[in-house]
N, C-alpha and C positions, 0 to 999 in steps of 0.2 A: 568336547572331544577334539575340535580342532586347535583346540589352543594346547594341549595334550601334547597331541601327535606332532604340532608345529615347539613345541620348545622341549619333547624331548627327539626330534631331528635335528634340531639347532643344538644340542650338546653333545649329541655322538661325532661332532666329525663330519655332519650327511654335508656338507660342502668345501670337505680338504680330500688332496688331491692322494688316491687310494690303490693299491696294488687290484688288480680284476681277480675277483676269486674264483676258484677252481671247486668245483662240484665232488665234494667226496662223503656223500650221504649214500641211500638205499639206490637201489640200483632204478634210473629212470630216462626214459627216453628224451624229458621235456625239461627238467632242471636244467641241464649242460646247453641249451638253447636258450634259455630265459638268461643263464648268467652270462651269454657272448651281447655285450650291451656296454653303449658310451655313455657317458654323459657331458653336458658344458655347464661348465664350472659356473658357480655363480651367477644363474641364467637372472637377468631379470623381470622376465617373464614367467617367471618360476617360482617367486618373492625372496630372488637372493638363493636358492640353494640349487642342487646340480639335478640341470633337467636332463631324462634320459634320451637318451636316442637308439631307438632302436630300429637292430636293423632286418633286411626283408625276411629273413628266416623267423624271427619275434614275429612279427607285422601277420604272416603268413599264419598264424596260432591266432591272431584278433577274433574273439568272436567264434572260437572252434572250442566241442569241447575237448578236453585234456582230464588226464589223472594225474595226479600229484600223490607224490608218498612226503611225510615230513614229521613234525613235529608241533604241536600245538603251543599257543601263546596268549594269553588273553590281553587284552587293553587293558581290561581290569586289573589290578590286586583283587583279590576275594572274590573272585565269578569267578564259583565253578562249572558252571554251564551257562550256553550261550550260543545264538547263531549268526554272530560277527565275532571275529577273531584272527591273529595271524597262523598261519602254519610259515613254518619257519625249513627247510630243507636242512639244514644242521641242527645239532640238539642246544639246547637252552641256554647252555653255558658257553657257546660261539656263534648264537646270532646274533642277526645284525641290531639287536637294541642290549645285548648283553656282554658281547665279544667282537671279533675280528671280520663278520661276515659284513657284506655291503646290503644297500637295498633289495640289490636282482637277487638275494638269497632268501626272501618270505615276499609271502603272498598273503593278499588280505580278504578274506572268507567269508561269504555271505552264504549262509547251510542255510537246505530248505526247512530243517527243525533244529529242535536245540539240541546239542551236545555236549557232554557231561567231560569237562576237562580232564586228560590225560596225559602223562608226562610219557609214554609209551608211544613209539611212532605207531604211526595213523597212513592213512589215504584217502582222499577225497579224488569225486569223481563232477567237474562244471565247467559253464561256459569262461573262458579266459576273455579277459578286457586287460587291455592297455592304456596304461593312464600317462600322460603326458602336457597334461593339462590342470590338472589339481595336485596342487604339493600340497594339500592337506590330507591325502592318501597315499597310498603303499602304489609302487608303480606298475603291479600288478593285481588286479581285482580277477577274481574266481567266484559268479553266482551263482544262482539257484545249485549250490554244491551238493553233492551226496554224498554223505559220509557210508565211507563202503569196509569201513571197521581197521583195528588195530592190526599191527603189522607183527608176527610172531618170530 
């Protein structure tokens, strides 16, 4: 999986220099704070790609939990369910491993059970981590999530 997530970051771009994206999904208090975030460019501390920096308003969600409205993403092809996965804050065809979105626009999803892949936005309800330290992860981790059903 790390080698996955490491070569495809190494083909989208995740270390050229990128416009800060603007949050224009479901209506949410926590997306528009995750995406106020820097990064330095070809950290090498970071294995060559751009580590985040985030600043006290992120820092201050460490460890808190949070809800998230978005859209689901799987690592996999062919897993249709599953309790690792991205929720992506844009829909499929402009996140950020399909489209124009950066990192700070998906979150990667440890749900306390499985869930049954849906192309229909969602919301999940868990603790937020900030990852700054593993580039073989999304820079946002969300565990013990609860999925609290599809958004109509």
């Amino acid at each position: 999986m790390f080698f996955f997530l490491t070569a495809l970051l190494s083909t989208v771009g995740y270390s050229q220099p990128r416009k800060q994206a603007v949050y224009q999904g479901f209506p949410s208090l926590v997306w528009p704070k995750l995406y106020n975030i820097q990064f330095i460019p070809s950290a090498e501390d970071f294995e060559g790609l751009d580590k985040p920096v985030f600043n006290d308003v992120v820092k201050a969600l460490n460890g808190k939990e949070i809800t998230l409205p978005g859209y689901m993403v799987p690592f996999e092809g062919g897993v249709l369910k599953s309790n690792h996965f991205m929720l992506s804050s844009l829909p499929i065809n402009v996140c950020f491993f399909c489209g124009g979105g950066g990192p700070e626009t998906v979150i990667e999803i440890f749900s306390i059970n499985q869930i049954n892949y849906t192309e229909k936005p969602v919301e999940f309800k868990g603790k937020l981590f900030l990852n700054d330290k593993n580039p073989g992860q999304m820079i946002y981790v969300l565990t013990s999530a609860e999925f609290l059903g599809e958004i109509e």
